[in-house]
PDB file of N, CA, C and O in Angstrom, chain B, residues numbered from 101:
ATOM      1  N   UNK B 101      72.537  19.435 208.309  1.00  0.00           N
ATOM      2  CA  UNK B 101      73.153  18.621 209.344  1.00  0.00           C
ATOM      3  C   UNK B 101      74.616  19.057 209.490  1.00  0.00           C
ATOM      4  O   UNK B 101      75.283  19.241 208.471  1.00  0.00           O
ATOM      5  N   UNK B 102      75.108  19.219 210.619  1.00  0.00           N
ATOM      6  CA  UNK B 102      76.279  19.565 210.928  1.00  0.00           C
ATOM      7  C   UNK B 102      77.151  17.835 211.794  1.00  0.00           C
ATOM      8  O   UNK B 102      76.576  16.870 212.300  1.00  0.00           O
ATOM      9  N   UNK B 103      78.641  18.102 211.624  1.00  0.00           N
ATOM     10  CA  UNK B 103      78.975  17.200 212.437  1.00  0.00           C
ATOM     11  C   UNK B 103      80.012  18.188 213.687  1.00  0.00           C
ATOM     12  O   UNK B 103      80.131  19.410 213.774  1.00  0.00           O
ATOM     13  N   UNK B 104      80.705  16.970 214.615  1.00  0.00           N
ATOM     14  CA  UNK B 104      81.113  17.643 215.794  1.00  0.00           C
ATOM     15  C   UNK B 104      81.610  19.175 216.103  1.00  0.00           C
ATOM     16  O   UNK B 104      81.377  20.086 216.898  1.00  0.00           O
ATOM     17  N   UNK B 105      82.804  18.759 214.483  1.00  0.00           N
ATOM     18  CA  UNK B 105      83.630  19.753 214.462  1.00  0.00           C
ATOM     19  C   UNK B 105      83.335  21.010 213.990  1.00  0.00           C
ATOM     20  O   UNK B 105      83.927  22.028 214.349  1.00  0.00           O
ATOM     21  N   UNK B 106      82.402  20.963 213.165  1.00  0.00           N
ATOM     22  CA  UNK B 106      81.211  22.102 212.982  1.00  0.00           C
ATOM     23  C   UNK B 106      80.355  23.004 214.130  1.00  0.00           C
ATOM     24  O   UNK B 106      80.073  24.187 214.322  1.00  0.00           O
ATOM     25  N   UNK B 107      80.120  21.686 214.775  1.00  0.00           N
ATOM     26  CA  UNK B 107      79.201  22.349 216.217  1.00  0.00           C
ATOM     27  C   UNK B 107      80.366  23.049 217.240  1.00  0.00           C
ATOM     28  O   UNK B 107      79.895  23.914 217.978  1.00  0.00           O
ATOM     29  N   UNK B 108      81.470  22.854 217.347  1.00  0.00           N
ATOM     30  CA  UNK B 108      81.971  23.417 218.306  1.00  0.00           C
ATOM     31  C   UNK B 108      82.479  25.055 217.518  1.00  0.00           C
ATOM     32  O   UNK B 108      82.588  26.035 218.255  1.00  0.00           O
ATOM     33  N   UNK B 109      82.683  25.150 216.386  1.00  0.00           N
ATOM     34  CA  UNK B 109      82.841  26.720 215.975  1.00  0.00           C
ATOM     35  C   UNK B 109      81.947  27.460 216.049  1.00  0.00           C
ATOM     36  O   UNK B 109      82.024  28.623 215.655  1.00  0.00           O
ATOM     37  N   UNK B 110      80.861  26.921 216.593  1.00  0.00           N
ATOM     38  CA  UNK B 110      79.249  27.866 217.036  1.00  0.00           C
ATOM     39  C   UNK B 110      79.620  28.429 218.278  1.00  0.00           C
ATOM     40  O   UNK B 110      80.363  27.837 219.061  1.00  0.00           O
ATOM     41  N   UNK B 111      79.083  29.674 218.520  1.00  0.00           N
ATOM     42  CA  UNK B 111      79.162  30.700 220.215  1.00  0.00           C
ATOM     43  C   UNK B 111      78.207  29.319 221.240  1.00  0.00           C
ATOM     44  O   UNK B 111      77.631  28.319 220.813  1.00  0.00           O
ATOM     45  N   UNK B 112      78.327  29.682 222.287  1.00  0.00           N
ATOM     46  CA  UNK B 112      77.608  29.566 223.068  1.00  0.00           C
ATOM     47  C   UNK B 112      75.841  29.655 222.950  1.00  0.00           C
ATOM     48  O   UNK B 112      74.961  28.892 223.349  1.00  0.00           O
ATOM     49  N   UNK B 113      75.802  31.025 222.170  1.00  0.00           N
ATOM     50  CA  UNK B 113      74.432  30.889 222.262  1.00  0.00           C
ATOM     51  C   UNK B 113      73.892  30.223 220.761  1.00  0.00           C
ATOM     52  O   UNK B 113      72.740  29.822 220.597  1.00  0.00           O
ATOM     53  N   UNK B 114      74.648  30.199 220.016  1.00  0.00           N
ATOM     54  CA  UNK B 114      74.201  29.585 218.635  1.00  0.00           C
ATOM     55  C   UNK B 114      74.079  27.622 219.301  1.00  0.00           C
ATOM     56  O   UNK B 114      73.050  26.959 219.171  1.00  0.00           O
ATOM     57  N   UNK B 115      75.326  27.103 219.937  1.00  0.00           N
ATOM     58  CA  UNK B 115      74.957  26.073 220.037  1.00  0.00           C
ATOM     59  C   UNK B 115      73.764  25.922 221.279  1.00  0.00           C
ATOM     60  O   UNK B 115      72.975  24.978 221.248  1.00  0.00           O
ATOM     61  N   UNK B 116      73.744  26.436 221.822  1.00  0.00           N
ATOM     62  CA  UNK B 116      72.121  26.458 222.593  1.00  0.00           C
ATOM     63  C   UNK B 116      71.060  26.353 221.882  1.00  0.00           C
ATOM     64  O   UNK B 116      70.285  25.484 222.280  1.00  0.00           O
ATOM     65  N   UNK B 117      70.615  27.171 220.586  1.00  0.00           N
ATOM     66  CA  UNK B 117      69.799  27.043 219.756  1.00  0.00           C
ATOM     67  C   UNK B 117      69.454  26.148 218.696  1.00  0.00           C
ATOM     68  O   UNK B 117      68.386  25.970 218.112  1.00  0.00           O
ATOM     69  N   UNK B 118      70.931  25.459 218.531  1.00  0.00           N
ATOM     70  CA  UNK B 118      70.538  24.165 217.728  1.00  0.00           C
ATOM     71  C   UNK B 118      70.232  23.169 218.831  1.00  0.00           C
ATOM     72  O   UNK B 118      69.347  22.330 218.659  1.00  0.00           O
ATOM     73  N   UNK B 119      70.928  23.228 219.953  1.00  0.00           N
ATOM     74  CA  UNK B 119      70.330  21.982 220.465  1.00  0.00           C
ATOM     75  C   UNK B 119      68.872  22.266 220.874  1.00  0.00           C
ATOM     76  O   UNK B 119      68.260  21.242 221.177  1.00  0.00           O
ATOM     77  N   UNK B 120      68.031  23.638 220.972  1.00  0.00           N
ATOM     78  CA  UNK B 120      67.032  23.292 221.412  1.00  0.00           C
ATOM     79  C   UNK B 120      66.283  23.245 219.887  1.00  0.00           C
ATOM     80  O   UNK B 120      65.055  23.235 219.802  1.00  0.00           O
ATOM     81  N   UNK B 121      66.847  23.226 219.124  1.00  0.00           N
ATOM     82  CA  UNK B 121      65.856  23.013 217.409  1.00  0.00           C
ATOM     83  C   UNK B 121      65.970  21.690 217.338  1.00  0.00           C
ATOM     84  O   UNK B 121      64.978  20.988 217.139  1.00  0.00           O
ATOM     85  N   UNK B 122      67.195  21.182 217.491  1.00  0.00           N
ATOM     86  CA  UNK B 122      67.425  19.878 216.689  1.00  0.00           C
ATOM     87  C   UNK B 122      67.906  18.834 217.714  1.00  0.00           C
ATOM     88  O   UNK B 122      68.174  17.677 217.389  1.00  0.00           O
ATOM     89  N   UNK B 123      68.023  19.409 219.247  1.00  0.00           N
ATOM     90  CA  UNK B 123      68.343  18.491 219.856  1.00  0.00           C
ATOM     91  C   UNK B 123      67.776  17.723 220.514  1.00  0.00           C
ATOM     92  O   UNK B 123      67.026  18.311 221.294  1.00  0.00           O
ATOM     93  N   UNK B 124      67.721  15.954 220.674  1.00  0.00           N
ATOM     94  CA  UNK B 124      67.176  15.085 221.455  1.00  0.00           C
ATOM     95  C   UNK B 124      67.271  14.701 223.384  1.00  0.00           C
ATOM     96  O   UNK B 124      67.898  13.858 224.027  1.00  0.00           O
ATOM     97  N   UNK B 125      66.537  15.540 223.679  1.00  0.00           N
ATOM     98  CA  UNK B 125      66.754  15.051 225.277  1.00  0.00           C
ATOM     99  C   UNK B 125      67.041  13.065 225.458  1.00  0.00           C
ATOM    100  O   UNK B 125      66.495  12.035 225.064  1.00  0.00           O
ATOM    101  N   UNK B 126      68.011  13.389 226.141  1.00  0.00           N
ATOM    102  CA  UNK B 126      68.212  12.038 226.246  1.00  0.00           C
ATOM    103  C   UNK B 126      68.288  11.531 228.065  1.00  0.00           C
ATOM    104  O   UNK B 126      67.885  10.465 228.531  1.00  0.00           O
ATOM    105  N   UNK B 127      68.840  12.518 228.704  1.00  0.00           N
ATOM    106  CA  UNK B 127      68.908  12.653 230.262  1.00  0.00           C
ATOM    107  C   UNK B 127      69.449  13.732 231.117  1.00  0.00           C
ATOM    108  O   UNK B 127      69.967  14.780 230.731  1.00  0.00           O
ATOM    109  N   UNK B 128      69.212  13.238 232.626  1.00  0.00           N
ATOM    110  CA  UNK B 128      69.201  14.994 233.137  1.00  0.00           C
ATOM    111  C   UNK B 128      69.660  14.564 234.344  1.00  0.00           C
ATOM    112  O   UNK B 128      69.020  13.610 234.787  1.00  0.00           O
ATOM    113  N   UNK B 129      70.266  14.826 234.803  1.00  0.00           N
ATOM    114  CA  UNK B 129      71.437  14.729 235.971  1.00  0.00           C
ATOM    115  C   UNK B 129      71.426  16.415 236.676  1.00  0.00           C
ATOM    116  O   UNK B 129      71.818  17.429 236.101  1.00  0.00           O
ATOM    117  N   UNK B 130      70.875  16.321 238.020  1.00  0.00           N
ATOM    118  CA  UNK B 130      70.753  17.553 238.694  1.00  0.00           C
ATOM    119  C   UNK B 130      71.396  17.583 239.942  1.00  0.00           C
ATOM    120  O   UNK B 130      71.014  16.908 240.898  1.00  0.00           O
ATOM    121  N   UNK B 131      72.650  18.570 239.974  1.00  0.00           N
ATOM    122  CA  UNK B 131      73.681  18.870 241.217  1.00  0.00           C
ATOM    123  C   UNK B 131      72.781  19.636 242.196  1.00  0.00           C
ATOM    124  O   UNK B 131      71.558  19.775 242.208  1.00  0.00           O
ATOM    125  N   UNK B 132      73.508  19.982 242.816  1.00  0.00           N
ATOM    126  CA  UNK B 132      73.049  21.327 244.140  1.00  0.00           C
ATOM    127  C   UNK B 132      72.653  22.394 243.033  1.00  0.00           C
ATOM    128  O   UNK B 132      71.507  22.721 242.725  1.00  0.00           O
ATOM    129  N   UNK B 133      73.757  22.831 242.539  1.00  0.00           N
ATOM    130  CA  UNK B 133      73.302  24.036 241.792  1.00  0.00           C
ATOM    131  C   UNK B 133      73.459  24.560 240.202  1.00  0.00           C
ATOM    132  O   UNK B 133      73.253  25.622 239.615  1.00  0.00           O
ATOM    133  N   UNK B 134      74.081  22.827 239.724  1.00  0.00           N
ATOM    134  CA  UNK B 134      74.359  22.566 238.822  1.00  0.00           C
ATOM    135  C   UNK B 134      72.969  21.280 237.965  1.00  0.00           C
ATOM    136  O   UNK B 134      72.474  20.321 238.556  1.00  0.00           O
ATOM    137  N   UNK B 135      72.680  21.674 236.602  1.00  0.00           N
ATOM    138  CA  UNK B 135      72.490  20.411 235.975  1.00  0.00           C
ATOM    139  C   UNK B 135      73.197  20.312 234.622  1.00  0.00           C
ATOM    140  O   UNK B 135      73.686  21.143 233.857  1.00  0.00           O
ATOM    141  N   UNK B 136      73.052  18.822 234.617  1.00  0.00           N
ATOM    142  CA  UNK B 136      73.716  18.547 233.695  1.00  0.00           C
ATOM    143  C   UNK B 136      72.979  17.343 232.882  1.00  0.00           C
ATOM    144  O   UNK B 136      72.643  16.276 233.396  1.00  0.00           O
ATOM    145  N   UNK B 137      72.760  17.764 231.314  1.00  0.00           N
ATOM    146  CA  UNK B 137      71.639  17.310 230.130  1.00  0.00           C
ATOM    147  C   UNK B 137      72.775  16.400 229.218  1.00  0.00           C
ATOM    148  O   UNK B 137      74.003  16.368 229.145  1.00  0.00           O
ATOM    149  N   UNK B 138      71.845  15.814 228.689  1.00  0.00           N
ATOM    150  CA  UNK B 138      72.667  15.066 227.871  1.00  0.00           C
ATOM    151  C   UNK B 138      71.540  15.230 225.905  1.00  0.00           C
ATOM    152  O   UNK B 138      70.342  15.511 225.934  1.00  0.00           O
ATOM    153  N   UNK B 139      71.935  15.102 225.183  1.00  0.00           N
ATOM    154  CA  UNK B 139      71.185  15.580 223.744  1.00  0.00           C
ATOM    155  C   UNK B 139      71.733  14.994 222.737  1.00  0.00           C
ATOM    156  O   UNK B 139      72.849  15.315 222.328  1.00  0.00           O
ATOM    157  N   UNK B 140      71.140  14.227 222.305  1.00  0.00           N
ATOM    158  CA  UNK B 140      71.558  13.587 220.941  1.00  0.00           C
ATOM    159  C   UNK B 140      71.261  14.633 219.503  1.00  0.00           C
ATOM    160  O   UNK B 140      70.112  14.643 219.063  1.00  0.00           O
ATOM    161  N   UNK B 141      72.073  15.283 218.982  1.00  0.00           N
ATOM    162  CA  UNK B 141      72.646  16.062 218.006  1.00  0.00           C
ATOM    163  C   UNK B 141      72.655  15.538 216.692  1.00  0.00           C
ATOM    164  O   UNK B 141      73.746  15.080 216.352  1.00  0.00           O
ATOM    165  N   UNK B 142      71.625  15.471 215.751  1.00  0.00           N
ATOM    166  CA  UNK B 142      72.256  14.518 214.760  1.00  0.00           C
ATOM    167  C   UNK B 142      73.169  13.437 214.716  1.00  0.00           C
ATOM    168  O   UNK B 142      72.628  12.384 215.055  1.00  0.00           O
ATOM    169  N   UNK B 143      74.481  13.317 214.388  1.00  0.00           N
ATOM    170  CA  UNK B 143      74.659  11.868 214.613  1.00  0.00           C
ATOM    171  C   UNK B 143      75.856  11.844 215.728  1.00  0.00           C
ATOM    172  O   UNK B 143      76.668  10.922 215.811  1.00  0.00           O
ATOM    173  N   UNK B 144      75.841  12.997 216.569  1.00  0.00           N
ATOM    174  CA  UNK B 144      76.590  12.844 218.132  1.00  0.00           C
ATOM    175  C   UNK B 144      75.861  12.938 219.168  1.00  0.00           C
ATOM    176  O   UNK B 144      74.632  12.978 219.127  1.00  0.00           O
ATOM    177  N   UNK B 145      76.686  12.991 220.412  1.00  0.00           N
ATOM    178  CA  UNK B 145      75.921  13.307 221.676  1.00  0.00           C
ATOM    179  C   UNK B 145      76.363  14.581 222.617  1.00  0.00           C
ATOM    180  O   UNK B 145      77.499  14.509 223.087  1.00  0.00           O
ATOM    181  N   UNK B 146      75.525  15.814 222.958  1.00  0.00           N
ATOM    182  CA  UNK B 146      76.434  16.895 223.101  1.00  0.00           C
ATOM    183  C   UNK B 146      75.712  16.927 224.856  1.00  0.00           C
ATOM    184  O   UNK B 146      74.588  16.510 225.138  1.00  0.00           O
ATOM    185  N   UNK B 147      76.432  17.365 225.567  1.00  0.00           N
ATOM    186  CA  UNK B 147      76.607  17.117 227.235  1.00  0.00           C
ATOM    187  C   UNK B 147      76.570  18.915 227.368  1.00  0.00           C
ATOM    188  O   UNK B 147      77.474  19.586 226.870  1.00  0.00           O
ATOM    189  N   UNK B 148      75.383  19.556 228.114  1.00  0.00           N
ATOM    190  CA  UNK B 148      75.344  20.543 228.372  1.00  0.00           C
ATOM    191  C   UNK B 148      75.035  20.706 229.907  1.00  0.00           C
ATOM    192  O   UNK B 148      74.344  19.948 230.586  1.00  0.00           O
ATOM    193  N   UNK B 149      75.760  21.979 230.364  1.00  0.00           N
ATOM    194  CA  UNK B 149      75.834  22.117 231.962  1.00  0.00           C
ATOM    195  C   UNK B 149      75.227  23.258 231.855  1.00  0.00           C
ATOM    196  O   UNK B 149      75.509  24.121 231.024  1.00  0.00           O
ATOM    197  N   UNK B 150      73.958  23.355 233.074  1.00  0.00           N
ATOM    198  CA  UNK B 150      73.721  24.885 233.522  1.00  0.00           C
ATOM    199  C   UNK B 150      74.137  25.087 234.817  1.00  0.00           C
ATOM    200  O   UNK B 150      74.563  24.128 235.459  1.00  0.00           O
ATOM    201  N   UNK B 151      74.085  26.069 235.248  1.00  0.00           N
ATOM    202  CA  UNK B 151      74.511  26.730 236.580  1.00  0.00           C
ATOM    203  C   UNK B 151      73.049  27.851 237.038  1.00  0.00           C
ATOM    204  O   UNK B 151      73.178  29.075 237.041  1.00  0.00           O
ATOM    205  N   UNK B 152      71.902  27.244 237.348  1.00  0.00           N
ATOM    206  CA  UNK B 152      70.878  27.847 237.585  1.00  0.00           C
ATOM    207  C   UNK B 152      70.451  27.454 236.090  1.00  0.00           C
ATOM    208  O   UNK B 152      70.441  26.356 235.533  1.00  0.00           O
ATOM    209  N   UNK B 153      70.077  28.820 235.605  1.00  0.00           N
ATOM    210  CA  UNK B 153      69.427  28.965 234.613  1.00  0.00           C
ATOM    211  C   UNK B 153      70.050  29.358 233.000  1.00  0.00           C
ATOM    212  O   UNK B 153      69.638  29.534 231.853  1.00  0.00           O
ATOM    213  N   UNK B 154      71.162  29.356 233.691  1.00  0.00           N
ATOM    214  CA  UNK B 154      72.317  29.913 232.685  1.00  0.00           C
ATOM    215  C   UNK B 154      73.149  29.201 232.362  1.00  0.00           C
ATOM    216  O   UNK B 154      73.987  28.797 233.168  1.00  0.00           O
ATOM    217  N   UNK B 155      73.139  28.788 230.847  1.00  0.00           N
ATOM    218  CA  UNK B 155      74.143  27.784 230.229  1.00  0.00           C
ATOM    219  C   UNK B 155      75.702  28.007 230.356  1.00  0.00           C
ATOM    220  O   UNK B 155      76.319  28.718 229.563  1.00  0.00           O
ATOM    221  N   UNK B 156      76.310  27.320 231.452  1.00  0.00           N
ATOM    222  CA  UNK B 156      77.967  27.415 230.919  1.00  0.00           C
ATOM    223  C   UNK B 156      78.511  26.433 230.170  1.00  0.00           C
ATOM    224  O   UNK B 156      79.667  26.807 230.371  1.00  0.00           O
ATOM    225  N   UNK B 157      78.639  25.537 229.508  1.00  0.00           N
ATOM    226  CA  UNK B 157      79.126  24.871 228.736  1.00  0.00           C
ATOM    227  C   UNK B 157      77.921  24.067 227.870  1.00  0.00           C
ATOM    228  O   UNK B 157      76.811  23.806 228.335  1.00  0.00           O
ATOM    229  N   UNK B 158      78.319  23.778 226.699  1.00  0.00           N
ATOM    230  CA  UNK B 158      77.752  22.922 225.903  1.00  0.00           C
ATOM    231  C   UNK B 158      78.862  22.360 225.127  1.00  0.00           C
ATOM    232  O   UNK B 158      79.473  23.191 224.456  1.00  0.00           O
ATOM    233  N   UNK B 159      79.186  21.388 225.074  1.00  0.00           N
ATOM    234  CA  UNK B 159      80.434  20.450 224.125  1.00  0.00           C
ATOM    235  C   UNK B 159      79.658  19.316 223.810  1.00  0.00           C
ATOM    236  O   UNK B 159      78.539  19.156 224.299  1.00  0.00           O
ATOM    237  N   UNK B 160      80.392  18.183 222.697  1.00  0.00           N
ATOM    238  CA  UNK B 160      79.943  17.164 222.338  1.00  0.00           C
ATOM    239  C   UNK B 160      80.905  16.276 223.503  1.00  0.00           C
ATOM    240  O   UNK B 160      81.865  16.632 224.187  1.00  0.00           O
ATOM    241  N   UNK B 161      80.295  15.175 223.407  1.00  0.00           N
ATOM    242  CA  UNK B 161      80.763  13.909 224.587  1.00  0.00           C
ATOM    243  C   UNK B 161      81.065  12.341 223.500  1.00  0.00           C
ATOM    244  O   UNK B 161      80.395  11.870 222.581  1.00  0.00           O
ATOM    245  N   UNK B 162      82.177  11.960 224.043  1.00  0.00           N
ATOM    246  CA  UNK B 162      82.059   9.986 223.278  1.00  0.00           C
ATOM    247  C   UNK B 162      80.979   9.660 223.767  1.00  0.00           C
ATOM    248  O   UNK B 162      80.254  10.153 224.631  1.00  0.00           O
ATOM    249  N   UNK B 163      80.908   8.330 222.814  1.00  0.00           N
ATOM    250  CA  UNK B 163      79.303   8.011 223.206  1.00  0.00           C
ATOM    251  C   UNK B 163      79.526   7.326 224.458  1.00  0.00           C
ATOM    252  O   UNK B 163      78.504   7.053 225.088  1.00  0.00           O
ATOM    253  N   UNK B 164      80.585   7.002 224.937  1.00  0.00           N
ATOM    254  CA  UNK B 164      81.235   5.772 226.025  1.00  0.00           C
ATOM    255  C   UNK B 164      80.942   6.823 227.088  1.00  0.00           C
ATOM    256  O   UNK B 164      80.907   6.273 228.188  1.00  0.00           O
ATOM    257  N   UNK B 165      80.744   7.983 227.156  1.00  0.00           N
ATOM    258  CA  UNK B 165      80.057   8.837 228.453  1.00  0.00           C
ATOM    259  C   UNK B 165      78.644   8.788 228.478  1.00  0.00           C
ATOM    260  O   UNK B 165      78.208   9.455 229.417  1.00  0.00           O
ATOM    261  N   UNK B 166      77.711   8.215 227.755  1.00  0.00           N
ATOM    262  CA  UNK B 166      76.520   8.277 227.389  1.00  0.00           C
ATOM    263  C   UNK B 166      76.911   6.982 228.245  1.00  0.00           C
ATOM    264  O   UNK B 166      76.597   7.047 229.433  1.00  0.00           O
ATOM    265  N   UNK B 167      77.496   5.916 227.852  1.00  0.00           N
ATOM    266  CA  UNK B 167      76.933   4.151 228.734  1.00  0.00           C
ATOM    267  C   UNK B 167      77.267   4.708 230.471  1.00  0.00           C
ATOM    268  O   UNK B 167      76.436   4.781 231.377  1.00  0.00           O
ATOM    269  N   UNK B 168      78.514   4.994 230.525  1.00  0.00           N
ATOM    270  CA  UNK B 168      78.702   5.715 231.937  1.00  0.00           C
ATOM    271  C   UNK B 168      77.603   6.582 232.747  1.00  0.00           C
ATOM    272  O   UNK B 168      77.448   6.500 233.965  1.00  0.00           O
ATOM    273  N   UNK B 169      76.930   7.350 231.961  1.00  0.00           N
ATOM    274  CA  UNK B 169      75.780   7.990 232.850  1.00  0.00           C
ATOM    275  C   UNK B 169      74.723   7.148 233.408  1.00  0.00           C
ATOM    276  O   UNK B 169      74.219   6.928 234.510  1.00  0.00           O
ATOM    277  N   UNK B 170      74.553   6.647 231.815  1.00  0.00           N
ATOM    278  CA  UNK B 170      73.485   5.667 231.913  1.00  0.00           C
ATOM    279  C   UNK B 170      73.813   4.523 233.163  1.00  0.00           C
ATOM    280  O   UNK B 170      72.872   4.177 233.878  1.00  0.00           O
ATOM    281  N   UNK B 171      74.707   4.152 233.312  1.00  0.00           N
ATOM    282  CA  UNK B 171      74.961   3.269 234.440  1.00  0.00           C
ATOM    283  C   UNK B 171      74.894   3.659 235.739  1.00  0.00           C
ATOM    284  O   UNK B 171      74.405   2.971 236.635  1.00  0.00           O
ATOM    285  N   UNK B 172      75.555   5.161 235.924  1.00  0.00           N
ATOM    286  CA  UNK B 172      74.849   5.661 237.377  1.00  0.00           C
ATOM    287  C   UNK B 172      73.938   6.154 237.782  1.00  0.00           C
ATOM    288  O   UNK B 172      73.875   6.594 238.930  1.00  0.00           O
ATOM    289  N   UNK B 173      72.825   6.215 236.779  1.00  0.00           N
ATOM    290  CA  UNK B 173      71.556   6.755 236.756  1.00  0.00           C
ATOM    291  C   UNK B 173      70.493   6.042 237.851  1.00  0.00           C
ATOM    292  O   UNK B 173      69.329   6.436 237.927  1.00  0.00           O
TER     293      UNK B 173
END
């Protein structure tokens, strides 16, 4: 188990791979040409954006962005 500050010294593609080993879909928010996932991480919540098919960001999120989504959902 890793915590936040652990997960963010991972590349790009390393944290892609834990979240798809260990990560919990939690929700999915889809732009024009953007989506945007949400994944419960062991004991955080990490907010990943694609652009098509291709991951540009993956970071962890407060959980207080998790009630916010959830509310405009």
């Amino acid at each position: 188990m890793i915590n936040k500050s652990e997960f963010c010294q991972f590349s790009l593609a390393g944290k892609t791979r834990l979240i798809d080993e260990f990560g919990k879909l939690l929700f999915i928010k889809v732009y024009v040409k953007r989506t945007m996932i949400i994944y419960r991480l062991y004991n955080f919540y990490v907010q990943v954006i694609y652009y098509g098919d291709t991951v540009e960001k993956a970071e962890p999120i407060s959980p207080d962005m998790i009630d916010l989504f959830n509310d405009n959902n």
